[in-house]
Backbone as CSV, one residue per row, in Angstrom:
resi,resn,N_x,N_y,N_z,CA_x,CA_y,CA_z,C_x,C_y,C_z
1,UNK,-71.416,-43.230,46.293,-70.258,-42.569,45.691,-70.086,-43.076,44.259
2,UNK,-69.896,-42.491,43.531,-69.633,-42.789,41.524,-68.649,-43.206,41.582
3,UNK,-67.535,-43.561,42.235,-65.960,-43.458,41.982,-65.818,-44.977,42.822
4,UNK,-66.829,-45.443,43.329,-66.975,-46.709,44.102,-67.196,-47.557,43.803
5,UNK,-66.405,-48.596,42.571,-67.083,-49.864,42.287,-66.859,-50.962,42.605
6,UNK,-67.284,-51.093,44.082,-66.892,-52.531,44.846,-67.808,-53.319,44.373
7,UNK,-69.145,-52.863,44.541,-70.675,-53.929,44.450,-70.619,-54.298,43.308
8,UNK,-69.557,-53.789,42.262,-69.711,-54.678,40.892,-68.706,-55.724,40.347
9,UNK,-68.238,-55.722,41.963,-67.425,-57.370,41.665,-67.892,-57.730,42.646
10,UNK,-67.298,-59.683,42.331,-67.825,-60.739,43.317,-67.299,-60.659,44.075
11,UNK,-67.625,-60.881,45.565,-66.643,-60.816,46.824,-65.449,-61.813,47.314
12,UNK,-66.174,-63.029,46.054,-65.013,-64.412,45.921,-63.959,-63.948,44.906
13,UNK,-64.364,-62.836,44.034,-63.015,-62.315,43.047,-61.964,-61.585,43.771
14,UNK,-62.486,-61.015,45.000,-61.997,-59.515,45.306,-60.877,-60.656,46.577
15,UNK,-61.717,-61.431,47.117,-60.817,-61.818,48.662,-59.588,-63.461,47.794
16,UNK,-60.242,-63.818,46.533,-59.078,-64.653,46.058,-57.564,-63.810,45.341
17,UNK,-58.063,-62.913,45.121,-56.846,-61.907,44.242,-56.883,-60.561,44.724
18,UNK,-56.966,-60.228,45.595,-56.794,-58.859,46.396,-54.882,-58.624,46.334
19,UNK,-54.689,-60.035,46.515,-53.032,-60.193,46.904,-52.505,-59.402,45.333
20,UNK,-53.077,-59.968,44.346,-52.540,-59.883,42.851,-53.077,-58.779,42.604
21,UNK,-53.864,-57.923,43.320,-54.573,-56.367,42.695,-53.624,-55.300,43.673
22,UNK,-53.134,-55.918,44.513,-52.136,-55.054,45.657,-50.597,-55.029,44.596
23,UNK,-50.318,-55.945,43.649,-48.919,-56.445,43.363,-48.802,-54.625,42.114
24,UNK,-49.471,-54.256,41.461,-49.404,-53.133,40.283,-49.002,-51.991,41.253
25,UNK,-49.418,-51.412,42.462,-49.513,-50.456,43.247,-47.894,-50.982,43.818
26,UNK,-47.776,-52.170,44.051,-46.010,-52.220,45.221,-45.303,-52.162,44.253
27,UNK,-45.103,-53.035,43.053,-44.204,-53.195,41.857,-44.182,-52.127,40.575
28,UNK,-45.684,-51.225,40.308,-45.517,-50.453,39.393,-45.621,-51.485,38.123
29,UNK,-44.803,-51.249,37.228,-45.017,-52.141,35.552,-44.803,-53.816,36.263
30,UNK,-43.655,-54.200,36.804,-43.380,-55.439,37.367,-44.438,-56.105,37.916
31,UNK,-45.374,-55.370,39.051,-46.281,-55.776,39.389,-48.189,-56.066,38.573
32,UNK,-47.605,-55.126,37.174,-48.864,-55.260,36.760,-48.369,-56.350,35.870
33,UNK,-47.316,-56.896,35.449,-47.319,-57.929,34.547,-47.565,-59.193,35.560
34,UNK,-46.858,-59.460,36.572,-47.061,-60.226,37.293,-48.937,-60.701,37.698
35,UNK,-49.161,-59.559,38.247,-51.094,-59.504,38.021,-51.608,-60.054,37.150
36,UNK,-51.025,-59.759,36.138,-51.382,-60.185,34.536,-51.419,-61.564,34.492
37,UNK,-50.319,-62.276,35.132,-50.258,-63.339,34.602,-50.386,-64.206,35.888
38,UNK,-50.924,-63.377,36.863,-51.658,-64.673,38.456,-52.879,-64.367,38.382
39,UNK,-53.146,-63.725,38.125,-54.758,-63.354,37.936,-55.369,-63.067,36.428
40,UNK,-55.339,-63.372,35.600,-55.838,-63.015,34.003,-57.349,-63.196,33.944
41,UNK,-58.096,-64.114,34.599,-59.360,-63.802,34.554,-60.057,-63.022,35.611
42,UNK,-59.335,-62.032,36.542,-60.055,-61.018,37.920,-60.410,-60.300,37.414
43,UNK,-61.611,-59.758,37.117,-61.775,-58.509,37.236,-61.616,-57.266,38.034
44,UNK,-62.025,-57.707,39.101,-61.387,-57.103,40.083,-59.483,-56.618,40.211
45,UNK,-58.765,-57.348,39.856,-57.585,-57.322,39.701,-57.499,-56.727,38.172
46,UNK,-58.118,-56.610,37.423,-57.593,-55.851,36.184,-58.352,-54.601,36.235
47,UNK,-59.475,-54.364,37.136,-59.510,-52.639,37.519,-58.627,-52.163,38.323
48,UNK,-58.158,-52.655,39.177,-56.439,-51.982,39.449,-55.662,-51.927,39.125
49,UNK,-55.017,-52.941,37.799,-53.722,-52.856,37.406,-54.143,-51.490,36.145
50,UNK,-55.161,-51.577,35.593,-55.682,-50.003,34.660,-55.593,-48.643,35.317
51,UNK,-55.945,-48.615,37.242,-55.518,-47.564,38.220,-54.275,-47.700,38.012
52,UNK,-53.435,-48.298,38.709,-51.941,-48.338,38.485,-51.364,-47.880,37.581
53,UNK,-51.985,-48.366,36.173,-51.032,-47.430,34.561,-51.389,-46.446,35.002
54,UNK,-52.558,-46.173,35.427,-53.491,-44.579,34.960,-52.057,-43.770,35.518
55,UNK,-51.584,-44.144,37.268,-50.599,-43.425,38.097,-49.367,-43.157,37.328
56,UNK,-49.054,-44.677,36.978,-47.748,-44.727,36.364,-47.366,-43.989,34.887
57,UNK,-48.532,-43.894,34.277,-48.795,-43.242,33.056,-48.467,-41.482,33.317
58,UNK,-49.100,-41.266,34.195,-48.902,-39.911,34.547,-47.421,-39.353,35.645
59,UNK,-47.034,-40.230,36.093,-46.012,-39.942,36.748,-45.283,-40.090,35.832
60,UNK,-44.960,-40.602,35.100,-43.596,-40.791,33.422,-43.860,-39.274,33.181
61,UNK,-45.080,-38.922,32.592,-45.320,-37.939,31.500,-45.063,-36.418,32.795
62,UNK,-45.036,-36.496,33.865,-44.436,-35.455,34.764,-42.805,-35.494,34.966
63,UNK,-42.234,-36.643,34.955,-40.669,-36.691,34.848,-40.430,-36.167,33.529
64,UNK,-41.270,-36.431,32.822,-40.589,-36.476,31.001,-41.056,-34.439,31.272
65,UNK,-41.908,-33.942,31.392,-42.051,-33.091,31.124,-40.967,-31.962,31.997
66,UNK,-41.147,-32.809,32.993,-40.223,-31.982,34.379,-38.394,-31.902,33.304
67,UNK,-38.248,-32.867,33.144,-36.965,-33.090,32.745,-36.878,-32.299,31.274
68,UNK,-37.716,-32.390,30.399,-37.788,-31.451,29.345,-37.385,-30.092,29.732
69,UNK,-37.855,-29.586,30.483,-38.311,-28.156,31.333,-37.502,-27.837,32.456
70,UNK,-36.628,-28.557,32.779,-35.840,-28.487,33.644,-34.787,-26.689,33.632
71,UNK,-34.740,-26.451,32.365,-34.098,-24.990,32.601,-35.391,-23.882,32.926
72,UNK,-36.364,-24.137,33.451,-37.310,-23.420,33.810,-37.380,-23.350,35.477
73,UNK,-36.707,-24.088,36.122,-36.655,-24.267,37.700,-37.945,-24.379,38.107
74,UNK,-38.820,-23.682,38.033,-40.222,-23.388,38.403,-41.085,-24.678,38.022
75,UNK,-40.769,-25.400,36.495,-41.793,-27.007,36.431,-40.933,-28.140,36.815
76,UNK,-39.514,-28.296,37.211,-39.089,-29.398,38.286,-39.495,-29.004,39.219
77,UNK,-39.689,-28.296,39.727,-40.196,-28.128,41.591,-41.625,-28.212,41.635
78,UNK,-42.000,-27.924,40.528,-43.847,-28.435,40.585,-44.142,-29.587,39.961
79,UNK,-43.424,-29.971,39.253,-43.433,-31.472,38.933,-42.977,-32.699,39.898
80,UNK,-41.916,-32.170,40.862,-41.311,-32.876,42.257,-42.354,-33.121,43.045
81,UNK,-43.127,-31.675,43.063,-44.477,-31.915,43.621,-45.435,-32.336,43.509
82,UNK,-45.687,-32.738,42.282,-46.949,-33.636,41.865,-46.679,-34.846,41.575
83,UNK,-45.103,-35.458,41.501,-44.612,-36.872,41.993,-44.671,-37.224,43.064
84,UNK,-44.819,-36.074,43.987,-44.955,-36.746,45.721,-46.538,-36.854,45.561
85,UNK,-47.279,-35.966,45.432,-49.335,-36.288,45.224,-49.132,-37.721,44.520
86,UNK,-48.921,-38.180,43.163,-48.853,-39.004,42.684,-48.450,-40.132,43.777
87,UNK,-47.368,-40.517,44.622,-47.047,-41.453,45.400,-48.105,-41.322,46.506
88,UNK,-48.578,-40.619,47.317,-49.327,-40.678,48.107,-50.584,-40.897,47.620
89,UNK,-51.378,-40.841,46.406,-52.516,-41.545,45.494,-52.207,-43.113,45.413
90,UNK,-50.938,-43.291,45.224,-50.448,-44.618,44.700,-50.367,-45.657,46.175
91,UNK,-50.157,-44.801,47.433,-50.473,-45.602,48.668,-51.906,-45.396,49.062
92,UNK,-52.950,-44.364,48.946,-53.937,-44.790,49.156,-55.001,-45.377,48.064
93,UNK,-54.443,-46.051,47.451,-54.662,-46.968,46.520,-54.694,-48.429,46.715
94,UNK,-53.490,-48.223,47.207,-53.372,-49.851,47.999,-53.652,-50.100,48.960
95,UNK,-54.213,-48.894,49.651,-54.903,-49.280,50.762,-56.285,-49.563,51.132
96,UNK,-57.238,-49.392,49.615,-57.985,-49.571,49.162,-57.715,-50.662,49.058
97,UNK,-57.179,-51.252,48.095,-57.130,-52.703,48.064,-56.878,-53.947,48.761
98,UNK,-56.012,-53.378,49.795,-56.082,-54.158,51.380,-57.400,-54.263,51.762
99,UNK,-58.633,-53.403,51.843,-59.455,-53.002,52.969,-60.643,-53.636,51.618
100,UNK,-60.154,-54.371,50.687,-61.371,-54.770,49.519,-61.837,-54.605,48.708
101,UNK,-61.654,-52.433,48.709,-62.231,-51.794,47.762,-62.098,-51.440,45.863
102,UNK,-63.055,-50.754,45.198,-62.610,-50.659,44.231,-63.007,-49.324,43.809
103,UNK,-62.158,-48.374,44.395,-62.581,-47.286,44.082,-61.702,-46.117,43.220
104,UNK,-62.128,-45.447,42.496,-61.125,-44.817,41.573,-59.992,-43.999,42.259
105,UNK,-58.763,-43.549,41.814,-57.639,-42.964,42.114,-58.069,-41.474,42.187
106,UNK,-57.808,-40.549,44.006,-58.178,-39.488,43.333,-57.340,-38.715,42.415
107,UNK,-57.847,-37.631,42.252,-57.714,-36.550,41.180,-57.735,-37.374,39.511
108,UNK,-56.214,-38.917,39.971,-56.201,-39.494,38.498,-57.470,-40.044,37.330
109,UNK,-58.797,-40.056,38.442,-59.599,-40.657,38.090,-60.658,-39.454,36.595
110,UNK,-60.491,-38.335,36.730,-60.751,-37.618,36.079,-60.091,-37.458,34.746
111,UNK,-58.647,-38.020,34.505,-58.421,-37.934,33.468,-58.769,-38.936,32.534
112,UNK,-58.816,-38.554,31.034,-59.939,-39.730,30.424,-58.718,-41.090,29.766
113,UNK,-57.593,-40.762,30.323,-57.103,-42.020,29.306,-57.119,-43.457,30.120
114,UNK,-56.863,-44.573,29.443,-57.126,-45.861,30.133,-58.652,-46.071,30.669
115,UNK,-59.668,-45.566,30.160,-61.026,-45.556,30.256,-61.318,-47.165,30.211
């Protein structure tokens, strides 16, 4: 799978800071600073807290747009809806990271920012 990059971390990076790569996905910004600063040399833990913005990055820019657009009825209710996709990406995310893995966010993984 392309979207799978477990084998390119150490398995002593992934099982010492799994805890600190789980913290961006429960806490959102809180949790990625926290990451930041229990883990600063993981790699493993700083390819998830970059998943995490990627989510959090895009869930802002759907409120901001939803809320812009809000006299349109039609992009809050599709924006409501792609905040619930967004949360359910954002739990199987961390459930990835429970289970070890390092694999990209779907759909988010296609967009090019936070490369």
């Amino acid at each position: 799978n392309l979207n799978d990059h477990t084998a390119e971390f150490d398995p002593a990076d992934i099982s010492d800071n799994k805890i600190f790569a789980m913290l961006p996905y429960l806490l959102s910004i809180d949790g990625v600073i926290i990451a930041m600063l229990g883990a600063p040399d993981s790699p493993f833990t700083k390819y998830h807290i970059k998943q995490s913005l990627k989510i959090t990055v895009t869930e802002f820019l759907v409120a901001i747009l939803s809320a812009v657009l809000a006299f349109t009825i039609i992009v809050p209710i599709a924006g409501a809806i792609c905040l619930g996709i967004l949360s359910v990406i954002n739990i199987i995310c961390f459930f990835r990271v429970c289970s070890g893995k390092a694999i990209d966010a779907p759909i988010i993984s296609s967009l090019k920012f936070l490369n």
